[in-house]
N, C-alpha and C positions, 0 to 999 in steps of 0.2 A: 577644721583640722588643726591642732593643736601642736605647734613646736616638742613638744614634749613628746610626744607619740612619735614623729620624722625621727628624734633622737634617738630613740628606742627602738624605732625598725631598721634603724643604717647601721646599730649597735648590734642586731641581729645576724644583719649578713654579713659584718666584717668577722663576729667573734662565732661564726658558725651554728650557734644554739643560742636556746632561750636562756639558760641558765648561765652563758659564761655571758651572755649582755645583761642579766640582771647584774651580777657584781659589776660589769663594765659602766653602768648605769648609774649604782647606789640603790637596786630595788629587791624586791622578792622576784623570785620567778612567779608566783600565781600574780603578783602585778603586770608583770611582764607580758603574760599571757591575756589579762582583762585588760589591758593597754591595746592589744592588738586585735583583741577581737570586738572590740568598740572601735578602729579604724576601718578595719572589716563591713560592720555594721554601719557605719557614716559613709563609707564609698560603692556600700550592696556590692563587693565583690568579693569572691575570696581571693588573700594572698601569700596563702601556705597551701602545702601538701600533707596535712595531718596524717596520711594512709602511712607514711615514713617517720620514724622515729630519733632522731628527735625531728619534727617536724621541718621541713623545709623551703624557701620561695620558691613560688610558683613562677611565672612568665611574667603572671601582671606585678608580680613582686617587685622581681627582680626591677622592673621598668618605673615602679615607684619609688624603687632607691635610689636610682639615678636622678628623678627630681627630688625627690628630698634629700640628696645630697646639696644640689645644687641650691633649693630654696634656704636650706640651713646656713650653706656659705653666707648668700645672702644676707640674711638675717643678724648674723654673728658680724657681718661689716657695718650695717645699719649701727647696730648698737653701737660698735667700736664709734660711730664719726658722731653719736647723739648724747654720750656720757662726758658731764665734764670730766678736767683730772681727779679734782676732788670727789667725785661719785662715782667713780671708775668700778664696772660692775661686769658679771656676766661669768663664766667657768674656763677654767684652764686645768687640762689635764696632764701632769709633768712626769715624764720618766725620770728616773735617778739611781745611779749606782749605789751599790750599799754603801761603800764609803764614805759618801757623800751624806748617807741618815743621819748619822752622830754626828756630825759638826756643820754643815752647810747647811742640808736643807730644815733643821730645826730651826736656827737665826734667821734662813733669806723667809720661809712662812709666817714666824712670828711677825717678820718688819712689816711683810706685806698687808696681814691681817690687821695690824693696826692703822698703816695708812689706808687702806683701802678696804673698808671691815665686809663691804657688800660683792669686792670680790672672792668668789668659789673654787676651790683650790683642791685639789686631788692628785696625790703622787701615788706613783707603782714604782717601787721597787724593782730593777731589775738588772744584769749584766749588761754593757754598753753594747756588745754585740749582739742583744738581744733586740733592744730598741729602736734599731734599723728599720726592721721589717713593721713595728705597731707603727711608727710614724708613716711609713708609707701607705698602710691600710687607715689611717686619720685614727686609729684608735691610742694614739696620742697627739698632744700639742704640739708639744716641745720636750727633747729629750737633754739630758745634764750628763755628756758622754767622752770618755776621751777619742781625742783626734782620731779617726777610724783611718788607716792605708789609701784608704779610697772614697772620696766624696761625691755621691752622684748628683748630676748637673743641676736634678729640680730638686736637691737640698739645698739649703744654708747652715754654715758652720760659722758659727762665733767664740771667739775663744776668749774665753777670762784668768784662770789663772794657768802657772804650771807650776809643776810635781815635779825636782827633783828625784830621783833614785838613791836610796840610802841603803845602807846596812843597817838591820837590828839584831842586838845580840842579847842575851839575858843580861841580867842586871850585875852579877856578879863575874860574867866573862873576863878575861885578861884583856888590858891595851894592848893594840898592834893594829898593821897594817889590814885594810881589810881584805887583804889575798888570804891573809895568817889564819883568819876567822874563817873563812872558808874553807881551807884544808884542812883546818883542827874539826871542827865539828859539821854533824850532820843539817844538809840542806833543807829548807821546807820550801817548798817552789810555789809560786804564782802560778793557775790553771794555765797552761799555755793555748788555750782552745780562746784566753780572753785577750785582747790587745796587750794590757801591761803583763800579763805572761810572753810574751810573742818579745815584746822592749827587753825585761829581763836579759831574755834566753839570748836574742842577738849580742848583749853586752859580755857575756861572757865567753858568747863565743867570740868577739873581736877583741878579746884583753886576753883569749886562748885561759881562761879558769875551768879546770874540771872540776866538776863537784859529787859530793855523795846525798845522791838524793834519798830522803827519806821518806816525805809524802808530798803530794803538791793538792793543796784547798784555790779553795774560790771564791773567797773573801779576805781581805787584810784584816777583819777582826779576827775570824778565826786563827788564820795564819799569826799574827802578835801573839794570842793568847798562848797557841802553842812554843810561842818562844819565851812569853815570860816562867812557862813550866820547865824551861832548860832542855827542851828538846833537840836544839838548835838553833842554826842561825836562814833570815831571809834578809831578802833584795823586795823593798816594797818603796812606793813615791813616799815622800815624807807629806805630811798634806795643807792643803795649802790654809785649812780652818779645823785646826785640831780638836778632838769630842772633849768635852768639858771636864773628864774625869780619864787622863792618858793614862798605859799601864806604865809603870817604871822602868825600863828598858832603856838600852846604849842606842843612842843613834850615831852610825859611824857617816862621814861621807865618805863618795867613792871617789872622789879628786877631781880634774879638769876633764877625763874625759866621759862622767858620770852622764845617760842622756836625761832626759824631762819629760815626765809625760804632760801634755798638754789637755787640758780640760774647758771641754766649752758649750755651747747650746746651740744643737740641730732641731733644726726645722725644716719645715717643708716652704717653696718659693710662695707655693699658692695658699699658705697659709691665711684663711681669713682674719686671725684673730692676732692678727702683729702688733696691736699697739697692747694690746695682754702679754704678749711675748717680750716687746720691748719692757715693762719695766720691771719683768722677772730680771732681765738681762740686768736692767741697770743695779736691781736689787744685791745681784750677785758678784759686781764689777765692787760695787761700794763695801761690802763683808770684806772680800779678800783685800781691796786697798787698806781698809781700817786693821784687819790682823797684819797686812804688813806690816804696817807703820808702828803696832805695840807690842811687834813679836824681835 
């Protein structure tokens, strides 16, 4: 029974179907499918419900996830305590804000692939408050998220940099205060459905600023870009590992009582694969110290 298969059937039942665990995987779905019915075939049972569309576990399924959950854990600790540093090997699957695509997690992947070439690396893409729920089903490792309100007890949160709060205004805007910018032209909002929309939104309400909202996106790329086209003006973190090609744009601060969004790496307690996670971490601690130190 083949490690590769247990991955592929726990990838099933977390992500509901054959098809959203082939991409969860890196496969075809017809692999997907010849993956499991040669597990099938090596245990003479069945462990789907083919009569239901898209196919479902059965009893004995379900009952096989649970040790192949458990055998995986296993397995994924083995390896961690038998690789040295320098052969450090095995898959880490990472959540990541989009923010975070353009400047972070290009530099912290490249570092890692060179020191570490035989470790496996896979990032999703996705909002911080998205990432809660895939780390709780294991359908991620480790997520690159800001500080969430609420930390549940069998996570760990580690924080690496923080996000001041700035004003960005087009390139040609007038100097002034950033109240002035706010009253003169129209708002572009931060999704408030996301944490740093929610930071935003309290700061202006506790500085008492009304604004005229215009539209509110759900990423800080988009949100820039509409402001280098003179749309307006936004409230976004300035960041802590800037993309290699910024758009030209004012960055105003908002003075002492500006907050910080904080950014850091959730995990789960019972994560097996910590010493993976640990030198993502450290990867990520040394980027942000180094753009400190030359910004």
């Amino acid at each position: 029974m083949s490690i590769r298969r247990l991955r592929t059937l726990v990838a099933i039942a977390e992500q509901g179907s054959f098809g959203h665990a082939a991409t969860a995987v890196s496969l075809s779905q017809a692999a997907v499918s010849l993956q499991m019915k040669s597990l099938e075939d090596e245990l003479q049972m069945s462990l789907f419900d083919r009569s239901k569309r898209p196919p479902t576990l059965n009893a004995k399924g379900h009952a096989l996830v649970t040790r192949a959950r458990e055998t995986l854990e296993a397995y994924d600790r083995m390896m961690g305590t038998v690789s040295e540093p320098d052969t450090l090997s095995g898959e880490l699957i990472i959540g990541a804000m989009p923010s975070t695509m353009t400047g972070t997690m290009p530099r912290v992947l490249s570092a890692l692939r060179r020191i570490y070439p035989d470790l496996r690396l896979h990032v999703v893409p996705s909002h911080a408050i998205e990432q809660l729920p895939q780390l709780d089903r294991r359908a991620l490792d480790a997520a690159i998220v800001t500080r969430p309100p609420h930390i549940p007890q069998h996570m760990e949160y580690r924080p690496f940099a923080e996000e001041p709060l700035i004003l960005l205004a087009p390139p040609d805007s007038p100097t002034g205060r950033p109240q002035h910018l706010l009253a003169r032209y129209p708002f572009i909002r931060f999704d408030r459905n996301q944490w740093v929309g929610q930071l935003v939104d309290n700061w202006l309400r506790a500085e008492g600023i009304r604004v005229n909202d215009l539209m509110e996106l759900d990423t800080i790329e988009s949100i820039s870009n509409m402001v280098y086209f003179n749309l307006g003006v936004t409230i976004i973190p300035k960041p802590c590992v800037p993309p290699p090609n910024p758009l030209p744009l004012r960055h105003i601060g908002l003075g002492p009582s500006a907050p910080k969004r904080v950014i850091g790496l959730m995990t789960r307690r019972d994560n097996p694969k910590t010493r993976l996670v640990d030198v993502l971490l450290e990867q990520l601690v040394n980027l942000v110290t180094t753009e400190g130190e030359t910004s």
